[in-house]
C-alpha positions in Angstrom: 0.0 0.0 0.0 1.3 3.5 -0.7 2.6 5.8 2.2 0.0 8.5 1.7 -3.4 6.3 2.2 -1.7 4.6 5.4 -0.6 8.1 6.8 -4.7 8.7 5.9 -5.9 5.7 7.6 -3.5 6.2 10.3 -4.7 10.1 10.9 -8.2 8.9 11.2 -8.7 5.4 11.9 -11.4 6.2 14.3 -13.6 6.8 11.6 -12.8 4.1 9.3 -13.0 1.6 12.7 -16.7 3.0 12.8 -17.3 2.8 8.7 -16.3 -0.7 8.3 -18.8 -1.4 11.0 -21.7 0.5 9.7 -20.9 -1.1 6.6 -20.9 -4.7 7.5 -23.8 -3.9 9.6 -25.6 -2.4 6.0 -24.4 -6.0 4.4 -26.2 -8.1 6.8 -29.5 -6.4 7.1 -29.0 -6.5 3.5 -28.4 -10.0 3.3 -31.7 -10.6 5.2 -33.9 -8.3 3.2 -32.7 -9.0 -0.4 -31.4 -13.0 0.0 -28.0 -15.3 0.1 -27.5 -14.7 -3.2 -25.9 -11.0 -3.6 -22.4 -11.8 -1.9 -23.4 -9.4 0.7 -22.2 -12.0 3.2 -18.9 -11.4 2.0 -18.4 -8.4 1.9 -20.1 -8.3 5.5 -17.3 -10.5 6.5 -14.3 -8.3 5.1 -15.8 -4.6 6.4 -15.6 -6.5 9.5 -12.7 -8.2 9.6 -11.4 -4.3 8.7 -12.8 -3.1 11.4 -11.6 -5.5 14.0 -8.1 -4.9 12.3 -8.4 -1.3 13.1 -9.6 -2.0 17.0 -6.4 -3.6 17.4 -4.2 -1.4 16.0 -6.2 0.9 18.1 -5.6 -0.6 21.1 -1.7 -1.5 20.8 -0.5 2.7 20.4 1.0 3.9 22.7 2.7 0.5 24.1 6.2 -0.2 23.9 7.7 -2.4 21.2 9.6 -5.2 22.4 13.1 -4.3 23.2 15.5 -6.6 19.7 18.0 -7.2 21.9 15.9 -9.3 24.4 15.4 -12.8 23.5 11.7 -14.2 22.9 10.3 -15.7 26.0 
């Protein structure tokens, strides 16, 4: 991926966190009004998987990386 649309993401990944979700959230009631048959489960499935992508990066600033010098428990 290019440097400029991580810097992006990274600036506001607060709002992609929450777009992924809206969008998978669109997918499924989607999936249930229209039928199985429109891939909607899919791409449910990736705006989620997104999404809980984001969390996690999310959660993990601000902590220390693991010092290279130690070795690996």
């Amino acid at each position: 991926m290019s440097k400029r649309l991580m810097s992006h993401i990274g600036q506001y990944i607060w709002p992609w966190t929450i777009a992924m979700a809206v969008i998978g959230g669109l997918s499924i009631f989607g999936r249930e009004e229209l039928g199985a048959g429109y891939h909607l489960g899919d791409i449910a499935a990736v705006a989620f998987m997104i999404s809980a992508a984001c969390l996690i990066v999310i959660s993990q600033r601000g902590t220390p990386r693991p010092d290279e010098t130690e070795p690996a428990a």
